[in-house]
Residue frames as a rotation matrix with the C-alpha (Angstrom) as fourth column:
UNK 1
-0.887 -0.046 -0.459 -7.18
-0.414 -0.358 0.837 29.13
-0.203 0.932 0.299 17.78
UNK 2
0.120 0.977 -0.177 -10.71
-0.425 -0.111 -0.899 28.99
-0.897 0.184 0.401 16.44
UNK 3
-0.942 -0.176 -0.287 -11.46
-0.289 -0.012 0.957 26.71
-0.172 0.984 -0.040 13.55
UNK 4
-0.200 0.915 -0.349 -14.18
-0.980 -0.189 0.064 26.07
-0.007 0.355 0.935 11.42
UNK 5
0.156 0.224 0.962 -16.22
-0.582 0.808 -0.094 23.10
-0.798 -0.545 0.256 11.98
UNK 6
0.944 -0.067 -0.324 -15.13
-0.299 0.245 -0.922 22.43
0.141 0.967 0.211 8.33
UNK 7
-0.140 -0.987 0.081 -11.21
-0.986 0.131 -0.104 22.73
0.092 -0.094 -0.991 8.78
UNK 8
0.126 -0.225 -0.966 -9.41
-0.425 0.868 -0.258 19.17
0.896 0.443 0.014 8.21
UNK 9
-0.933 -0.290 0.214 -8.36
-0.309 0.335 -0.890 18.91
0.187 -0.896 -0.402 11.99
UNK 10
-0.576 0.740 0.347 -12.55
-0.805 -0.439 -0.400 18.88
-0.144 -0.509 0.849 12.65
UNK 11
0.688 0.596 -0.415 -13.69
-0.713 0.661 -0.233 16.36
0.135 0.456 0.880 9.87
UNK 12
-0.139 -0.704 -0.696 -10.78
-0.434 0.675 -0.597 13.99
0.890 0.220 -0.399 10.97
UNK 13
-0.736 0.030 0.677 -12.08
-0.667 0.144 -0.731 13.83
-0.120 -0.989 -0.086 14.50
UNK 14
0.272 0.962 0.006 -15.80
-0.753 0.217 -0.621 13.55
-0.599 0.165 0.784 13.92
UNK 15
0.119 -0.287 -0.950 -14.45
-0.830 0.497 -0.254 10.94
0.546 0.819 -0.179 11.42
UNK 16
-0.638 -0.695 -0.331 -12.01
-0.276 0.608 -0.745 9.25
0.719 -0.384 -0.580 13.70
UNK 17
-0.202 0.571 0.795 -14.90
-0.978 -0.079 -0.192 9.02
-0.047 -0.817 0.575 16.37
UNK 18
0.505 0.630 0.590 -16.25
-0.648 0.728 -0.224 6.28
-0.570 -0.269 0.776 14.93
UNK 19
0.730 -0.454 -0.511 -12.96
-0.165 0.608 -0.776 4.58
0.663 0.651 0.369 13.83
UNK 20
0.502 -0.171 0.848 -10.96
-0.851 -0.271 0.449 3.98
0.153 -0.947 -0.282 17.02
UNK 21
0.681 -0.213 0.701 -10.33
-0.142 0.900 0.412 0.27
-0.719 -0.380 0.582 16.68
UNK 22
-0.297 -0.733 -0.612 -7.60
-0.708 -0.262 0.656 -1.04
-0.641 0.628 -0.441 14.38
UNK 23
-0.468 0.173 0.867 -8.85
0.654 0.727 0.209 -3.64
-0.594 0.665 -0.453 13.09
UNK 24
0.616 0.783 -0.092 -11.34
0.503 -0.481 -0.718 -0.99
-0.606 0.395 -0.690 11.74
UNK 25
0.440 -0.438 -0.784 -8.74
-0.718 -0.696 -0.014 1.45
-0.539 0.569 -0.621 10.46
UNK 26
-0.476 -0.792 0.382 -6.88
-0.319 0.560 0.764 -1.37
-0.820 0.242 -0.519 8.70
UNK 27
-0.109 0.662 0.742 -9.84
0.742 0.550 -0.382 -2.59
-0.661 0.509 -0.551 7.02
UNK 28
0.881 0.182 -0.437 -10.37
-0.043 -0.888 -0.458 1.22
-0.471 0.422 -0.775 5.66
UNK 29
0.130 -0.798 -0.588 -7.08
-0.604 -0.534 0.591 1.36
-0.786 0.278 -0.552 4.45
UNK 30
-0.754 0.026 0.656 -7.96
0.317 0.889 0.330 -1.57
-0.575 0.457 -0.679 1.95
UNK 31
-0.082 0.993 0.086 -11.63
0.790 0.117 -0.602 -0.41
-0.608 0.019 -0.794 1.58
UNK 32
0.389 0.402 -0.829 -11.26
0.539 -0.829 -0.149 2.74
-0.747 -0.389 -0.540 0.77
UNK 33
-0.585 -0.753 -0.300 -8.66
-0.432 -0.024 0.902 2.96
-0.687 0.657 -0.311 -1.68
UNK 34
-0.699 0.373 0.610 -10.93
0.653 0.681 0.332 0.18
-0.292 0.630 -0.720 -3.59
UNK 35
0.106 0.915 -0.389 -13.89
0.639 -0.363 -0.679 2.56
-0.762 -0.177 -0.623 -3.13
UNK 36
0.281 -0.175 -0.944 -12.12
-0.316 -0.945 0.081 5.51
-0.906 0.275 -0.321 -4.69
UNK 37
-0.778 -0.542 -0.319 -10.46
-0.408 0.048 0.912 3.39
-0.479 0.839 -0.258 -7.49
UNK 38
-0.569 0.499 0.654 -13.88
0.772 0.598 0.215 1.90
-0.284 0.627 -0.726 -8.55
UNK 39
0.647 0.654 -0.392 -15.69
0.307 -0.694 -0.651 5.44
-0.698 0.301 -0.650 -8.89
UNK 40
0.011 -0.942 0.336 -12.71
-0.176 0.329 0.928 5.53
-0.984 -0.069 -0.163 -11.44
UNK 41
-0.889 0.063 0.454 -13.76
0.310 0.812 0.495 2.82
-0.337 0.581 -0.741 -13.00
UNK 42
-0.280 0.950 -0.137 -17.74
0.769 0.137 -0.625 4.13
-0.575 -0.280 -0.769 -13.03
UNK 43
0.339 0.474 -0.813 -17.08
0.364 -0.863 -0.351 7.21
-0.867 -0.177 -0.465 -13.54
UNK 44
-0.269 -0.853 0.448 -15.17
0.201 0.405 0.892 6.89
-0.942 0.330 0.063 -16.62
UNK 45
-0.961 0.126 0.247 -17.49
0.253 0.032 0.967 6.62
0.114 0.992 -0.063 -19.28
UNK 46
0.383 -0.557 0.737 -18.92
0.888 0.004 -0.459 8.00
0.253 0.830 0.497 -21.35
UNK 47
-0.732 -0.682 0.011 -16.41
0.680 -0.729 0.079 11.08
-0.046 0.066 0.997 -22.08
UNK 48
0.037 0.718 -0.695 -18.19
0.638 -0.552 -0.537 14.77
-0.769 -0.424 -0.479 -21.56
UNK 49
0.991 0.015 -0.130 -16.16
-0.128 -0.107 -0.986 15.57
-0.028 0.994 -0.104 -24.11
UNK 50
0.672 -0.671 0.313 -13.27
0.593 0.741 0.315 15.39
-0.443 -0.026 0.896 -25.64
UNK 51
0.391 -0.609 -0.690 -10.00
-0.559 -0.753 0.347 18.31
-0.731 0.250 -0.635 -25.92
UNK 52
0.735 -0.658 0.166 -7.29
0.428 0.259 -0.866 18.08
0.527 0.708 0.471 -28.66
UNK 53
0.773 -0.627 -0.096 -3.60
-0.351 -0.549 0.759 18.64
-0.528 -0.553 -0.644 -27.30
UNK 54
0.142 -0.847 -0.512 -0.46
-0.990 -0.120 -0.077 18.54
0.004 0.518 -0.855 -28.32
UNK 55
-0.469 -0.619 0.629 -0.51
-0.789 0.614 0.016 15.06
-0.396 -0.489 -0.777 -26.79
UNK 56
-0.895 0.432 -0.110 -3.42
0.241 0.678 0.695 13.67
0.375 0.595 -0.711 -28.80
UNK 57
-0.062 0.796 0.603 -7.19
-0.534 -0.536 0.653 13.98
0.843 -0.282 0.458 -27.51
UNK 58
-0.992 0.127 -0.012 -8.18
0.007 -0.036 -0.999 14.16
-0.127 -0.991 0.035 -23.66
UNK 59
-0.311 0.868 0.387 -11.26
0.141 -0.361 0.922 13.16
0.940 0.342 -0.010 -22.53
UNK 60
-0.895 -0.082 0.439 -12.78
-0.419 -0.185 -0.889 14.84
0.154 -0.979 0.131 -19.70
UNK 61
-0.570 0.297 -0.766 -14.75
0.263 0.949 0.172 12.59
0.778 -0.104 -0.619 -17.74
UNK 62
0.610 0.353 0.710 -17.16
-0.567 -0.431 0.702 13.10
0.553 -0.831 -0.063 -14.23
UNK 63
0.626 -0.522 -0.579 -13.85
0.748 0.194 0.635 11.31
-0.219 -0.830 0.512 -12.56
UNK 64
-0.525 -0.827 -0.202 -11.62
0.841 -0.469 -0.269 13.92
0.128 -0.312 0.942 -13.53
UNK 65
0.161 0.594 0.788 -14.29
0.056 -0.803 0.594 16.35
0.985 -0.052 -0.163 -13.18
UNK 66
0.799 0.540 -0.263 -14.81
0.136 0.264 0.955 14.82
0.585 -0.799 0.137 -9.46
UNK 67
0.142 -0.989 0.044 -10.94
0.957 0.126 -0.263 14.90
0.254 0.080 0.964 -9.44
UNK 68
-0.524 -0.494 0.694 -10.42
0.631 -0.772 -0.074 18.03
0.572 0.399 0.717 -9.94
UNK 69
0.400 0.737 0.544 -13.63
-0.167 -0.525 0.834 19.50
0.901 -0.425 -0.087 -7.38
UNK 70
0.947 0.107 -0.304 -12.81
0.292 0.112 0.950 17.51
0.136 -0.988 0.075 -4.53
UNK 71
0.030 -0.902 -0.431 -8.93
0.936 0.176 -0.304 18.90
0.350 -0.394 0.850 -4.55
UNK 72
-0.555 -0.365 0.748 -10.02
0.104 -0.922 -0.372 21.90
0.825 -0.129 0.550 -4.00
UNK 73
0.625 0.778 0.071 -12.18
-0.083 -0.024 0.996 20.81
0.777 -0.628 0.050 -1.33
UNK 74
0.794 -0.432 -0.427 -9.46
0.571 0.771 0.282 19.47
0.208 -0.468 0.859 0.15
UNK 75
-0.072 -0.787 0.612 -7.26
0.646 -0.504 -0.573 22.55
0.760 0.355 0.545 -0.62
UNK 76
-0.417 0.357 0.836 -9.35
-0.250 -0.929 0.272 24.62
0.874 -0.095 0.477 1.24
UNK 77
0.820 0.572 0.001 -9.85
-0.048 0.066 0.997 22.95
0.570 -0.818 0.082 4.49
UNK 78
0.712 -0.605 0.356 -6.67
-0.692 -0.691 0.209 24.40
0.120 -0.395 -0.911 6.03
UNK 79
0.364 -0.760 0.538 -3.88
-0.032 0.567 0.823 21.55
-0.931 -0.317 0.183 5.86
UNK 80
0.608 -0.145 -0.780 -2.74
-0.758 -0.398 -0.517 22.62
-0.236 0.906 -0.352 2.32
UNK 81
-0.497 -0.864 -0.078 0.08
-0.867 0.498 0.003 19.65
0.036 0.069 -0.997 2.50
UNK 82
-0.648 0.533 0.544 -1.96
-0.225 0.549 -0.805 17.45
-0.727 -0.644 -0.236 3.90
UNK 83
0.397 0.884 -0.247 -5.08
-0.346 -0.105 -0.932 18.09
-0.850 0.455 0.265 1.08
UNK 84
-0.056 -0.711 -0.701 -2.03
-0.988 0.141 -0.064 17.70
0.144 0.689 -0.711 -1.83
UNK 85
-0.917 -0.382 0.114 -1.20
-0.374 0.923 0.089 14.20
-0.139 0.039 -0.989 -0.78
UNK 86
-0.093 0.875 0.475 -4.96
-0.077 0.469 -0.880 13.38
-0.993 -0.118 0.024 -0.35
UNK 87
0.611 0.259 -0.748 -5.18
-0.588 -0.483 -0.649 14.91
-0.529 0.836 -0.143 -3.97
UNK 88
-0.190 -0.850 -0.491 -2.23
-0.971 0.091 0.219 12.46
-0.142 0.519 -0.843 -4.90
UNK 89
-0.798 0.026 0.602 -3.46
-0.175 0.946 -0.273 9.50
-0.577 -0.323 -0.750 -3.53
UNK 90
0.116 0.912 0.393 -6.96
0.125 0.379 -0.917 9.74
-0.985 0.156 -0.070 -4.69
UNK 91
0.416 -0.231 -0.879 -5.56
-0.909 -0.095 -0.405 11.11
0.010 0.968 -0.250 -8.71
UNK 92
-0.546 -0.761 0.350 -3.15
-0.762 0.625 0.171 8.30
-0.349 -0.174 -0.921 -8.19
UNK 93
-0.337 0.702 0.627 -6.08
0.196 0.704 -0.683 5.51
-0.921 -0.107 -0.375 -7.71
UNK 94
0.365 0.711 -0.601 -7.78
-0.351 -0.493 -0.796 7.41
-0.863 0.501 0.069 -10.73
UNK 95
-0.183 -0.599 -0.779 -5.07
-0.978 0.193 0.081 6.94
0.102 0.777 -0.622 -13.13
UNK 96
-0.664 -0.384 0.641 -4.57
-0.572 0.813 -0.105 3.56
-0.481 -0.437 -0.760 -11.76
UNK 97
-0.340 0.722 0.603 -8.25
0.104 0.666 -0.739 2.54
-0.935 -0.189 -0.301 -13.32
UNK 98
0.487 0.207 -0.848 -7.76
-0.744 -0.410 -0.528 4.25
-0.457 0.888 -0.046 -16.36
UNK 99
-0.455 -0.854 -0.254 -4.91
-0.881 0.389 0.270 2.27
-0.132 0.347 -0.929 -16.94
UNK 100
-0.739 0.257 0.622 -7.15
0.080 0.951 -0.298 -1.07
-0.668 -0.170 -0.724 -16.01
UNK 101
0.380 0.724 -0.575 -10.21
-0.420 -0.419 -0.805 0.59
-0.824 0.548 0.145 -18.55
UNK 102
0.116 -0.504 -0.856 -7.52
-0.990 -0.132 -0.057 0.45
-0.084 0.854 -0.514 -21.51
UNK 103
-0.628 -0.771 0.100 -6.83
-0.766 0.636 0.092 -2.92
-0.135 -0.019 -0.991 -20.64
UNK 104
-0.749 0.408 0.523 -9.90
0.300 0.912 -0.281 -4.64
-0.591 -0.053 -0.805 -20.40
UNK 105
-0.715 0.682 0.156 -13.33
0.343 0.146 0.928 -4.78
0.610 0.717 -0.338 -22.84
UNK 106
0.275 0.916 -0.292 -16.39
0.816 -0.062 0.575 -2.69
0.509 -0.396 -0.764 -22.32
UNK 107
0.040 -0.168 0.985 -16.67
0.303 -0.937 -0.172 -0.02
0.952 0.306 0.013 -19.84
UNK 108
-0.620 -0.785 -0.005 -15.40
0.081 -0.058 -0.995 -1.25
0.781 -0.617 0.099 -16.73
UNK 109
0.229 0.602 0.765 -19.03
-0.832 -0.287 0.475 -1.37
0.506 -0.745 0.435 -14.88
UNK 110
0.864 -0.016 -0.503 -18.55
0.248 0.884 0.397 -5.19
0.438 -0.468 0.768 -13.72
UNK 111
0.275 -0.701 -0.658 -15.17
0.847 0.500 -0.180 -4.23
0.455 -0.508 0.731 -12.34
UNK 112
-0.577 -0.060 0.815 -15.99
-0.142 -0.975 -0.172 -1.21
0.804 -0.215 0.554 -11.13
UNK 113
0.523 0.624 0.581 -19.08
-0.748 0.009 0.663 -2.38
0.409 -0.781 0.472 -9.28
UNK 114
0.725 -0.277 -0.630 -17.03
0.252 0.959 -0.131 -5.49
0.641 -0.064 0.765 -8.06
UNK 115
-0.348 -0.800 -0.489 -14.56
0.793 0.027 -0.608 -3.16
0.499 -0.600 0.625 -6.51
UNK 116
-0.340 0.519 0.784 -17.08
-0.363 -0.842 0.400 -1.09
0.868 -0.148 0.474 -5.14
UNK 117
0.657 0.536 -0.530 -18.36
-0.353 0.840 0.413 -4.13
0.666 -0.084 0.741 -3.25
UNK 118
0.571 -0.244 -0.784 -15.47
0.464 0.884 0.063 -4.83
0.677 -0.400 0.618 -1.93
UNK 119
-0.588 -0.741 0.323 -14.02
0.479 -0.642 -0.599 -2.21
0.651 -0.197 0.733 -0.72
UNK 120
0.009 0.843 0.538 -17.81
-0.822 -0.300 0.484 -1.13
0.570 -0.447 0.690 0.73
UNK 121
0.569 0.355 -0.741 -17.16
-0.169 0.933 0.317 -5.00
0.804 -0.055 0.592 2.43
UNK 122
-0.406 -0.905 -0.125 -13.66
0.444 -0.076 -0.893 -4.78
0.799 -0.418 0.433 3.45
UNK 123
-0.499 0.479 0.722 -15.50
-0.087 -0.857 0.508 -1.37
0.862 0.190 0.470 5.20
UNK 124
0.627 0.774 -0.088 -18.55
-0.410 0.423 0.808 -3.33
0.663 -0.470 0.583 6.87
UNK 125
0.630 -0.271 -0.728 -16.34
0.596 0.769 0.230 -5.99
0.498 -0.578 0.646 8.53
UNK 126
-0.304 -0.894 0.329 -14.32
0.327 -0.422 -0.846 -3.18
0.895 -0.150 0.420 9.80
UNK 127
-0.162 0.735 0.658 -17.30
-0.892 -0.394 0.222 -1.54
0.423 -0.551 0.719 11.71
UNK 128
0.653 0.492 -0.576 -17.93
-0.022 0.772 0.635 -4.87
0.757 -0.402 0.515 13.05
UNK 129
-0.034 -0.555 -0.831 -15.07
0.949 0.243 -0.201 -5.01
0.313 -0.796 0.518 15.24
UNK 130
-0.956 -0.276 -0.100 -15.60
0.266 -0.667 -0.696 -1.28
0.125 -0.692 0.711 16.57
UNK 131
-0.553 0.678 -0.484 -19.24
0.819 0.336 -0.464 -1.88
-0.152 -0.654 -0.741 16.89
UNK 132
-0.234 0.580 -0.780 -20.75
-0.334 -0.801 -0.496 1.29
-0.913 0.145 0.382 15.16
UNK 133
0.832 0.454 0.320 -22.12
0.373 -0.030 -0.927 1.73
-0.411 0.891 -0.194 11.14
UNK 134
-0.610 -0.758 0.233 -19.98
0.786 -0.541 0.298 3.43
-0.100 0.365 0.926 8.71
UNK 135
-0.219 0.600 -0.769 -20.69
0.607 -0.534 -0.589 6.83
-0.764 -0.596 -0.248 8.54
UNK 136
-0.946 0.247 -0.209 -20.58
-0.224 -0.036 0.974 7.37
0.233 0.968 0.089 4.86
UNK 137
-0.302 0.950 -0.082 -24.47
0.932 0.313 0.183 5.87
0.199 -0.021 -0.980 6.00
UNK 138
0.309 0.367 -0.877 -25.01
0.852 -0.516 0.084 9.04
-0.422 -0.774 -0.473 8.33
UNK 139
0.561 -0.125 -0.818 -23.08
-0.169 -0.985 0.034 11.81
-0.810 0.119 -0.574 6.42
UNK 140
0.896 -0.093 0.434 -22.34
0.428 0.440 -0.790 12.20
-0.118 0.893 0.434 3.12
UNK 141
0.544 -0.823 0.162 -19.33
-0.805 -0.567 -0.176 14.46
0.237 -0.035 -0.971 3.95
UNK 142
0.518 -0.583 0.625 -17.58
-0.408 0.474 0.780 11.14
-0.752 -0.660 0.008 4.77
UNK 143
0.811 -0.282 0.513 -17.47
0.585 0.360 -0.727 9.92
0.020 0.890 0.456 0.84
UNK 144
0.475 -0.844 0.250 -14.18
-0.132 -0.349 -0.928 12.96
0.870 0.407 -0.278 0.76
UNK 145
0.477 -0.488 0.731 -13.44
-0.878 -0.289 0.381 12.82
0.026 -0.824 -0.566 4.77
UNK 146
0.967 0.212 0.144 -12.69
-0.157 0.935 -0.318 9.00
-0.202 0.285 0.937 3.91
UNK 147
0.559 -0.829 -0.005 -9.71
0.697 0.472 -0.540 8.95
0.450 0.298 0.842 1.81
UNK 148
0.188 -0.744 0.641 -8.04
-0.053 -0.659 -0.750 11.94
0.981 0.108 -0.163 3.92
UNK 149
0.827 0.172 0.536 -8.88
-0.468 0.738 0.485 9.50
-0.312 -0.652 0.691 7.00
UNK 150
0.943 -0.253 0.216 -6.58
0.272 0.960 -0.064 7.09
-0.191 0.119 0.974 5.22
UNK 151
0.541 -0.700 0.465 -3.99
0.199 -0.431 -0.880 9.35
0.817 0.569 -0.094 4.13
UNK 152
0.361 -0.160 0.919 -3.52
-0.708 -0.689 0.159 10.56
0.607 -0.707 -0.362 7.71
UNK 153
0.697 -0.291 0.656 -3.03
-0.582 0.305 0.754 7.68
-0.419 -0.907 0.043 9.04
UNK 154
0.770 -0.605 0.203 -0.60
0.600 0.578 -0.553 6.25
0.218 0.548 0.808 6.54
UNK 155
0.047 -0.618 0.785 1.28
-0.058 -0.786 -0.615 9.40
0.997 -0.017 -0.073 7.22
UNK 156
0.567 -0.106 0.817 0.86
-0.782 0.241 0.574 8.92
-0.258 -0.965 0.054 11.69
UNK 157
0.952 -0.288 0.104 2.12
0.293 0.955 -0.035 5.30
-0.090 0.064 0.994 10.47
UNK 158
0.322 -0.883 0.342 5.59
0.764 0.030 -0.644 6.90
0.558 0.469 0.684 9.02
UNK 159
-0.181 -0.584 -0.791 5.67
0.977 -0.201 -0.076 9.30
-0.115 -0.786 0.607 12.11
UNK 160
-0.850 -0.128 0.511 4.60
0.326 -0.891 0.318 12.41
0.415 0.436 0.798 10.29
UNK 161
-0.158 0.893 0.421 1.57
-0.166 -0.444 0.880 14.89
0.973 0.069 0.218 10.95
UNK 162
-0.562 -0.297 -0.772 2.13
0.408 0.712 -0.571 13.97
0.719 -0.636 -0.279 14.91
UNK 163
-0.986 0.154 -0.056 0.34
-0.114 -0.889 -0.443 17.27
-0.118 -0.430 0.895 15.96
UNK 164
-0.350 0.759 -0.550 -2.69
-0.649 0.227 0.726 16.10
0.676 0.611 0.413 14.02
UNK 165
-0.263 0.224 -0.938 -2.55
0.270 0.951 0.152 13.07
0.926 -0.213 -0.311 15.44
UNK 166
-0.892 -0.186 -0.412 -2.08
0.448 -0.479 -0.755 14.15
-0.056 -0.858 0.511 19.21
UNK 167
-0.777 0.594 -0.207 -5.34
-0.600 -0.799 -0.038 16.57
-0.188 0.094 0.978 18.26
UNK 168
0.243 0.646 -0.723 -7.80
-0.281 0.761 0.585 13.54
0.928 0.061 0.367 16.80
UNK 169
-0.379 -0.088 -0.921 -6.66
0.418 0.872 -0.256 11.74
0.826 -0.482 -0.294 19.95
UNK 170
-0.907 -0.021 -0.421 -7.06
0.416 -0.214 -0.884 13.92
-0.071 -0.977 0.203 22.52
UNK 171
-0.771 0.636 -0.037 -10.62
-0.636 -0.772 0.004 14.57
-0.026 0.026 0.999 20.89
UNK 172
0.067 0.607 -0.792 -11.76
-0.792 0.515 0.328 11.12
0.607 0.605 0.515 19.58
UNK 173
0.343 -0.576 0.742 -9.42
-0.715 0.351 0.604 9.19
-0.608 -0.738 -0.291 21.98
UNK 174
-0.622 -0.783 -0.005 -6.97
-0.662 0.522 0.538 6.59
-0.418 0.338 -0.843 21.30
UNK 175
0.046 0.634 -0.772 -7.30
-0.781 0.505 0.368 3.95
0.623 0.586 0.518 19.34
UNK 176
-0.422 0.069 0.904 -8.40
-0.829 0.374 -0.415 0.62
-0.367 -0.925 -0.101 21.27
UNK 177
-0.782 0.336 -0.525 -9.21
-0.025 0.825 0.565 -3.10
0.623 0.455 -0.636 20.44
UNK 178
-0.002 0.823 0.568 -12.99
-0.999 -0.022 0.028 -3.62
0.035 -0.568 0.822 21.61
UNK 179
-0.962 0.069 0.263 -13.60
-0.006 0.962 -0.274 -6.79
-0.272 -0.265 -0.925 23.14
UNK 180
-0.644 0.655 -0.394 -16.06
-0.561 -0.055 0.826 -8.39
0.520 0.753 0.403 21.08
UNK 181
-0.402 0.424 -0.812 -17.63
0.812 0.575 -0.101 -10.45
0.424 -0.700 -0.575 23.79
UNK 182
-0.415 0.335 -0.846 -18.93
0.371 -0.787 -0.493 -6.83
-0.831 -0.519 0.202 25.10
UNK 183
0.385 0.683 0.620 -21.32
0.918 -0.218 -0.330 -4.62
-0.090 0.697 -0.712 23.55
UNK 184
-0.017 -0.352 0.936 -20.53
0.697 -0.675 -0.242 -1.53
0.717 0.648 0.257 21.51
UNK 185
0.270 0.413 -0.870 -20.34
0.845 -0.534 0.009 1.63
-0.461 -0.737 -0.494 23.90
């Protein structure tokens, strides 16, 4: 079967290339999450505008704007089940900072850029133990291939999506602690 160099199996390889070590994926699964819940936070204010509903007024924001684009990116790169959860996880995180918005004074840039930071840290020190950059440097297609990176492998973690997996490996290869005493190869 022919897919497109777009399709989720494609950008999860090319991803996974340069994530191979665990320590590295582990760190991402921290990082990343932070990443997504401070554009959240950032992205928050001010309102583009504001609906009226039955429920009181909605305001639509450039995170649910961003929300709402990248699930269909995600829809549409052929793992429809797969794109959903991504779409859960990353709405999930979203809410998650709205809630923290309401809660605190101002407009959430200091703890927005604070968990940007860290989560861009967490990241870094990951790439140290597998000895490459992050590629969010090299391609901006990594800012959405990112959290559906993390999703996948929470989901390999609980046994699921094993075909996937089996496919990234037998393209990216396995994952492998690098001896840091050696250089990167």
């Amino acid at each position: 079967m022919h897919r497109r160099p777009s399709d989720a199996t494609n950008l999860l390889v090319r991803y996974a290339t340069d994530h191979r070590d665990p320590r590295n994926i582990a760190t991402h699964m921290v990082g990343i999450p932070l990443v997504v819940f401070s554009l959240g936070l950032l992205l928050s204010h001010p309102a583009l505008m504001t609906l009226s509903t039955a429920w009181g007024p909605v305001n639509l924001t450039l995170t649910a704007l961003g929300w709402l684009l990248s699930t269909l990116w995600y829809l549409s790169r052929g793992l429809p089940g797969l794109g959903l959860l991504v779409s859960a996880f990353n709405g999930g995180l979203l809410c998650a900072a709205t809630l923290v918005l309401s809660e605190i004074d101002g407009s959430g840039l200091e703890w927005g850029l604070a968990a940007l930071c860290l989560g861009w840290l967490c990241q870094r020190a990951g790439h140290y133990y597998e000895g490459r950059k992050p590629s969010a440097r090299t391609d901006a297609h990594a800012l959405l291939i990112a959290p559906m990176f993390v999703v996948a492998e929470g989901l390999f973690a609980l046994g699921r999506l094993q075909g996937l997996k089996a496919d990234i490996e037998r393209q990216a290869g396995p994952t492998r602690l690098r001896n840091l005493a050696m250089p990167a190869g």
